[in-house]
N, C-alpha and C positions, 0 to 999 in steps of 0.2 A: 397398295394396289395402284396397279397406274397405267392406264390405257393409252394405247400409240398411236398416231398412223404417220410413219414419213416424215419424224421430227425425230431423225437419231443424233444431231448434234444435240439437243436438248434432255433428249434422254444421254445421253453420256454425258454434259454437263451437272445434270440430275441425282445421277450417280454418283459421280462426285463427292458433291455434298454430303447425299445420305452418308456415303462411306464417312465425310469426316466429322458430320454430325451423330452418327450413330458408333462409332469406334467398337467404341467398348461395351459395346451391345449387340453385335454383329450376331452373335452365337444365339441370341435369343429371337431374331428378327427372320424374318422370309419377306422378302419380297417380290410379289405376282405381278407381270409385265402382262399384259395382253394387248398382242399387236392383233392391228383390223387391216392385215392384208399389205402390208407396207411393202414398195416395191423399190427404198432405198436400200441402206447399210442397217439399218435398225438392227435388223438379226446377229449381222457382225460382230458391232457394238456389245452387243449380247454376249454374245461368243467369249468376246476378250476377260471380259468382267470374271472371271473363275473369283475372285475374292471376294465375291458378296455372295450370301446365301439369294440369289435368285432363282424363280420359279417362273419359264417361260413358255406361253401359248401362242403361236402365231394360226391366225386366220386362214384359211387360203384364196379368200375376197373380204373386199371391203363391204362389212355390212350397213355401215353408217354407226356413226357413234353412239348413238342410245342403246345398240346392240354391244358395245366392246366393254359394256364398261361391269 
């Protein structure tokens, strides 16, 4: 699980990883992004990624962090 706001170079860095961390697991793994409203590229970022089992919610405001997570 891994909550956003407005940090999509980091989430695409993030992703990354997991991808080459998790390889050979991919098939077993989901990973839930909840964006809190982000009004960079975050969603893009998202977009591109088709090779990871990702599972995304985006916000449609920032509710503060205690709320996205």
């Amino acid at each position: 699980c891994i909550p956003t706001f407005n940090r999509s170079r980091s989430l695409e860095l993030l992703l990354d990883n997991i991808k080459k961390e998790c390889a050979e697991h991919l098939g077993q793994i989901e990973i839930a992004i909840s964006d809190n409203g982000s009004t960079d590229d975050t969603e893009a970022v998202v977009q591109r990624r088709k090779d990871l089992p990702i599972v995304y919610k985006k916000k449609s405001h920032n509710t503060g962090g205690a709320h996205n997570i």
